[in-house]
N, C-alpha and C positions, 0 to 999 in steps of 0.2 A: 608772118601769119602763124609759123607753127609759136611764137611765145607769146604770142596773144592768148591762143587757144590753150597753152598750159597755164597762164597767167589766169583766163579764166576757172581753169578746173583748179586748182589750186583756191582761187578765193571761194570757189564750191564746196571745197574738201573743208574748211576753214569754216564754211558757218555752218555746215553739218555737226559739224563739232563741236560747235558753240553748241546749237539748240539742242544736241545732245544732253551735253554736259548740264546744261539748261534744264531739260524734261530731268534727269536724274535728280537733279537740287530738288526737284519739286514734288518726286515721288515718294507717296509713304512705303517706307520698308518696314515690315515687319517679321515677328518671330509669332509660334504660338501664342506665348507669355503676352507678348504686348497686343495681340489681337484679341484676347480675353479680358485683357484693359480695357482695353477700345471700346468693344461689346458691353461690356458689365456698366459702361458709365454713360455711354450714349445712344444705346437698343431703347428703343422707346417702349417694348416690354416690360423691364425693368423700372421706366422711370415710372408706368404705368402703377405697375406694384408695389412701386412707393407711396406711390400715391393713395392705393387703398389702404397702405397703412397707416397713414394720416386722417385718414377718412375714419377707419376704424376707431383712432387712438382719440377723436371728437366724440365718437358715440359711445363709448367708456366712460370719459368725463361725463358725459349727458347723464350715464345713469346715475353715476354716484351724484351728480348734481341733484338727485330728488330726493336724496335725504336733508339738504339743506332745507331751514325753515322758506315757507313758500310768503311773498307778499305781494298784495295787490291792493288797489284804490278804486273809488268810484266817486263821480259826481254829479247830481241832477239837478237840474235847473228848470223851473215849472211856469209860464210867465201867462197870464191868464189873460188874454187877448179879448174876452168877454166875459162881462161878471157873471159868475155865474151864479143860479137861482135854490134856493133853499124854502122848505116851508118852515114855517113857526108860530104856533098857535093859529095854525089857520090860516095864515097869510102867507103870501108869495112875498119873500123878500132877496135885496143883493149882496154878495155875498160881497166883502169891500175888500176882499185879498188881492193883493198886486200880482205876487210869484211865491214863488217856494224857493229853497233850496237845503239841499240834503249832499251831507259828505260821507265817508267810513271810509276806513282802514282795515284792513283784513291780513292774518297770520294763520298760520296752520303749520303746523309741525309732525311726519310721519313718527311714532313713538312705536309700535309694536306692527311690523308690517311685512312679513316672511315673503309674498311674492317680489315687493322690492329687493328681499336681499337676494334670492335666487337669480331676479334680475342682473344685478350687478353682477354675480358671480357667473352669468351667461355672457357677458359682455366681455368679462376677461378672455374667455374661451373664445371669441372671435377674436381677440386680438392675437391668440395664439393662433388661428387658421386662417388672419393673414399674412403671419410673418409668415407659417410653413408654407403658404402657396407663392408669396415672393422666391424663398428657399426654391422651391421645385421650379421656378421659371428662370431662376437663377441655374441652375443644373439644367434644365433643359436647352438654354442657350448654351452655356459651355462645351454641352455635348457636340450643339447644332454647327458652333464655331470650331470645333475640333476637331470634327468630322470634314466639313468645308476645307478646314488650312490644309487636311492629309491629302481629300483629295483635288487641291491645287499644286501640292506638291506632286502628285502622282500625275498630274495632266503634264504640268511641265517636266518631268524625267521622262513620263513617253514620249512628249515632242522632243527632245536631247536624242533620245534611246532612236527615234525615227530619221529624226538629220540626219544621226551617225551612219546608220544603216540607207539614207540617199546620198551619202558622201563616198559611202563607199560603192555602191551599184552607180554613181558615176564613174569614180574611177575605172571598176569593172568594164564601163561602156569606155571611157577613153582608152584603156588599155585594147580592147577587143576591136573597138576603132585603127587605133594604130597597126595593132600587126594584121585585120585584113587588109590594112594599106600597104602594108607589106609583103602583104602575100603569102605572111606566115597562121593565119586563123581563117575558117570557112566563113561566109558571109551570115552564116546561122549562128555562132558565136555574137556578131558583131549586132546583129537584129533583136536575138534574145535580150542581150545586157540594154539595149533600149529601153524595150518594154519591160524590163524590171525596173528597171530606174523612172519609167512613166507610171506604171502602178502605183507605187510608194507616195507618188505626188497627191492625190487625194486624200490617201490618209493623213498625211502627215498636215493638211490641209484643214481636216475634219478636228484632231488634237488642234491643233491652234485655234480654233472655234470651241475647242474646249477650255481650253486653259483662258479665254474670255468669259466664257460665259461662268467658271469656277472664279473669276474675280467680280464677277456682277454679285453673286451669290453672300459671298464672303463680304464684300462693303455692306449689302444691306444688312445680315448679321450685324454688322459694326457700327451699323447708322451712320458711313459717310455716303459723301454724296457720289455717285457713279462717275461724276467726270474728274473724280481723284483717281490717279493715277495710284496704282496699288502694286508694291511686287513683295513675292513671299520667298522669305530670305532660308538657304539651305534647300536638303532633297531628302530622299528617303534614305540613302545609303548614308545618311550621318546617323538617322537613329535607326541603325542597324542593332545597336547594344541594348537598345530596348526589347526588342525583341528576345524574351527571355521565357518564358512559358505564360499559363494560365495560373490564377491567384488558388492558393490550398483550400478554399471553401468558400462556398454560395453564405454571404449574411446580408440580409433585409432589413434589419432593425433601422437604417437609417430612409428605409425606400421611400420618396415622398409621396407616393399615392397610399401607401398603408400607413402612414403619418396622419397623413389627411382624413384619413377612414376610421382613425382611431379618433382623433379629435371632434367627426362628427357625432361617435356612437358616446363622446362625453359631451355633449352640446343635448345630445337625444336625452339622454340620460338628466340633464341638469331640467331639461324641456319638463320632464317627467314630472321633476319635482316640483317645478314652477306653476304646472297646470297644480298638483297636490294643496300645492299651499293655498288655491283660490277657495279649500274650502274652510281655511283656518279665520277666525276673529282677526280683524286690523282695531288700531288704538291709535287715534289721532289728536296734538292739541289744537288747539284753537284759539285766537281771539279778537275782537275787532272794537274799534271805537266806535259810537257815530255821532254826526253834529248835523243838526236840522233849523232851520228859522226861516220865518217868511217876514214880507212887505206889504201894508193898508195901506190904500189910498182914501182920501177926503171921500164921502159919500153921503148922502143925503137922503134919512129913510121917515116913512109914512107910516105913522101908526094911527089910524082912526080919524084924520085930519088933522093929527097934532105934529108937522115934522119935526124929525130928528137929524142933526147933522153930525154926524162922528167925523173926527178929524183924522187927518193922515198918522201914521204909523212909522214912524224906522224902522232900520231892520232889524229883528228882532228875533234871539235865539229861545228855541220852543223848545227843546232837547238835547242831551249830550251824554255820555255815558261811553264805559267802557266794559266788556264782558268777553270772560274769561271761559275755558270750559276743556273738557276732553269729549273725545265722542268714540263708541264701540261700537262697530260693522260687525254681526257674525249672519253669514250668509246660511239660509237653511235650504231653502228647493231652489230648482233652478231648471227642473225642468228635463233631469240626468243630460245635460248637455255637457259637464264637466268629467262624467262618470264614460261617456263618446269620446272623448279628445283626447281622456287618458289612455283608452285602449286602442287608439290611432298611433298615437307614440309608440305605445310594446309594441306594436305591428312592424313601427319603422325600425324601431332595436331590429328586431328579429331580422328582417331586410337585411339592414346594414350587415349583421352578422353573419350572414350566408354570401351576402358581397365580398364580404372582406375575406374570408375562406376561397370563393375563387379566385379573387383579386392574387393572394397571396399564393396556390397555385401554379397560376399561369407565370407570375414573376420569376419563380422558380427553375419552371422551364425554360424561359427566356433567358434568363442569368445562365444555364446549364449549355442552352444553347452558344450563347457568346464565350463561354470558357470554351467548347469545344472547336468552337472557329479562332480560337487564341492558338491552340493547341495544334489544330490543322496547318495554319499559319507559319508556325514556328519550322513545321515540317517541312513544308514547299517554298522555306525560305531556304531552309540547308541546301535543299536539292538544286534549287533553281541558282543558287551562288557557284555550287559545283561547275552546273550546266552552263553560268555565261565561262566561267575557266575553261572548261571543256571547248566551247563554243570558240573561243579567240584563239584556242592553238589551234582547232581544226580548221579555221580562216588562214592562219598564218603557214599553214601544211600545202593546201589547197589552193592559196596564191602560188608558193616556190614552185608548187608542181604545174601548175597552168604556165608559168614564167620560163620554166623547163621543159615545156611542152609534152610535158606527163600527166600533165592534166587534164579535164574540159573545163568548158566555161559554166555550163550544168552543172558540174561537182561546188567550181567556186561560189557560183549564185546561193545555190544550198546553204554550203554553208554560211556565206553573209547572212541569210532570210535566218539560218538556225542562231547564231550570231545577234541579231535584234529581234527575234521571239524568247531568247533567255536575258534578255536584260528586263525586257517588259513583264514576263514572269515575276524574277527578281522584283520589282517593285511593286510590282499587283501583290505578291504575299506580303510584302512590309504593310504596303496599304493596309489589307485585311485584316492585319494583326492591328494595326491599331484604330479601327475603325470596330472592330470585336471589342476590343481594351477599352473606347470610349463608351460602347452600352454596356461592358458590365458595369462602370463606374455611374454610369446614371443608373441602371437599376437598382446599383449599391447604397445610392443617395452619396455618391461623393462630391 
């Protein structure tokens, strides 16, 4: 019976291992680097804003496509379903036309046309405002993606950071267990290390609910799908060396909202001149063929009692020709509707340019703000490094003396709990330093 029962747990042990091994094969592991792959190729943000610049780069062509010569056609067809009636000398007579028919060709070529060219040169500038708003959605994922990887990293070191600190308030409980079963620790030792070791159980409960829901986070950034199996490769204490200060100066020249803001007061600006040119002469060429002919039929007419039979007709061309020509628009009133529109634009300049003065601003403070939390960072990374050293030899004192029974179990608990509050430290400032590090760099336009 008993090698049955190992013979079972043994082939248990055996396919845990497999599907183990199994679930690992089939996990994506990543690093920042390849998570910002991931993100930049398959966020549907991104593909979005590709997409408008496709979009754009058709309405570019469309403009310059209207300096191209313009042609068109037309043709009528006229079929007289009842003769119709004419007078002539008096008389009602029928008119013996079968149909019509009428063709042309038609050209026209812009020659001297200054709102098309401002045109065009408006169209450029939106091509330029939507690469830089792809640019900023492109940095704003990186940011979003960077921020998320840290803090996955930071969920998973404090559930590490949390284990360690219920591995050891077990042992504390198996230890205070054993010697009041020996008769050597009070039963308040042996109670206390319980309930230390039961507290911890929630949290470290609540982290693991973190460190899920910071990989939910993280996928949709990346645009897989949530039932990928995702793990985030490293911890904060690798890039400890990064941790180095804050950058020697605030520079904005790259920010993509003051990018954008500049691009619109050149779009204002070109708007300006656009409405301007509606009051200038256009010169246009022109030309078009046309071709015309109709069909008689037999018909049989009355003059005085003497009839007359006219016989049928072929078809038979009446006209053709082709004409040439230029033609000059110069627009005089209108009614100051043009003289409104222009001074609705200075208004928007004016806008935009007290926007872009706060815009710029506020960036400033922001940016200022984030160096100073690099800076802070940097600080409470030193300290808190100190403090887990500090922390592990006064755990390592406060066992020997509990062991020696120099101690309490009070002093050891302490210092376990002081023990896994400087490690969680320690990595809350790594976090924060580079979670500061990634908004200056979006503000920076990097």
């Amino acid at each position: 019976m008993l090698r049955i029962k190992l013979g079972l747990l043994a082939s248990l042990l055996a396919w845990t291992v497999l599907g183990a091994q199994a679930a690992d094969t089939d996990t994506l592991r990543v690093d920042l680097k390849r998570a910002l792959e991931i993100a930049l190729s398959d966020n549907p943000t991104i593909k979005i804003a590709d997409k408008e610049i496709e979009r754009v780069d058709y309405s570019q062509k469309a403009a310059w496509g209207a300096l191209l010569p313009a042609l068109s056609a037309s043709a009528k067809y006229s079929h007289f379903a009842v003769a119709g009636k004419t007078i002539q000398f008096g008389s009602e007579i029928d008119v013996p036309t079968e149909f019509n028919f009428d063709a042309s060709v038609s050209l026209s070529l812009p020659i001297v046309a200054p709102a098309l060219w401002h045109a065009i040169k408006l169209s450029a500038l939106d091509m330029q405002m939507a690469a830089e708003k792809a640019r900023a959605s492109k940095i704003t994922l990186r940011n979003d993606v960077t921020k998320s990887y840290y803090n996955l990293l930071l969920a998973q070191d404090s559930y590490e950071a949390l284990q360690d600190g219920y591995n050891i308030a077990k042992q504390n409980y198996e230890l205070a267990k054993q010697r009041y079963e020996n008769g050597m620790a009070a039963e308040y030792d042996y109670i206390s290390a319980e309930v230390q070791m039961n507290n911890l159980l929630p949290n470290l409960l609540q982290v693991e609910n973190g460190v899920r829901q910071s990989k939910l986070y993280l996928k949709v950034l990346m645009g897989v799908g949530a039932e990928v199996a995702l793990a985030a490769e490293g911890n904060l204490a690798s890039l400890e060396a990064v941790v180095t200060g804050s950058a020697a100066g605030i520079s904005l020249r790259s920010n993509a909202d003051l990018v954008q803001l500049d691009i619109q007061q050149l779009q204002l600006q070109k708007s300006l001149q656009l409405q301007q040119s509606q009051r200038m002469p256009t010169l246009a060429g022109f030309g078009q063929y046309g071709y015309s002919g109709s069909q008689s039929k037999e018909m049989a007419l009355n003059f005085g009692g003497a009839p007359i039979t006219i016989e049928s007709q072929p078809f038979k061309m009446l006209s053709s020709g082709l004409i040439v020509g230029v033609q000059l628009s110069v627009p005089i009133f209108n009614g100051f509707t043009k003289t409104y529109k222009e001074k609705q634009i200075k208004i928007q300049v004016k806008e935009l340019e007290l926007q872009r003065e706060y815009v710029e601003k506020t960036l400033t403070v922001q940016a200022q703000s984030s160096l100073d939390n690099m800076e802070k960072a940097v600080k409470q990374m030193e300290s808190n490094k100190k403090a887990v050293a500090l922390a592990e030899k006064g755990y390592k004192i406060s066992g020997t003396r509990y062991n020696n029974g120099m101690g309490t179990m009070l002093e050891l608990q302490s210092s376990a709990l002081a023990l896994t509050q400087s490690k969680l430290s320690y990595h809350q400032a790594i976090s924060d330093y580079l979670s500061a590090k990634a908004d200056y760099e979006k503000i920076a336009g990097e």
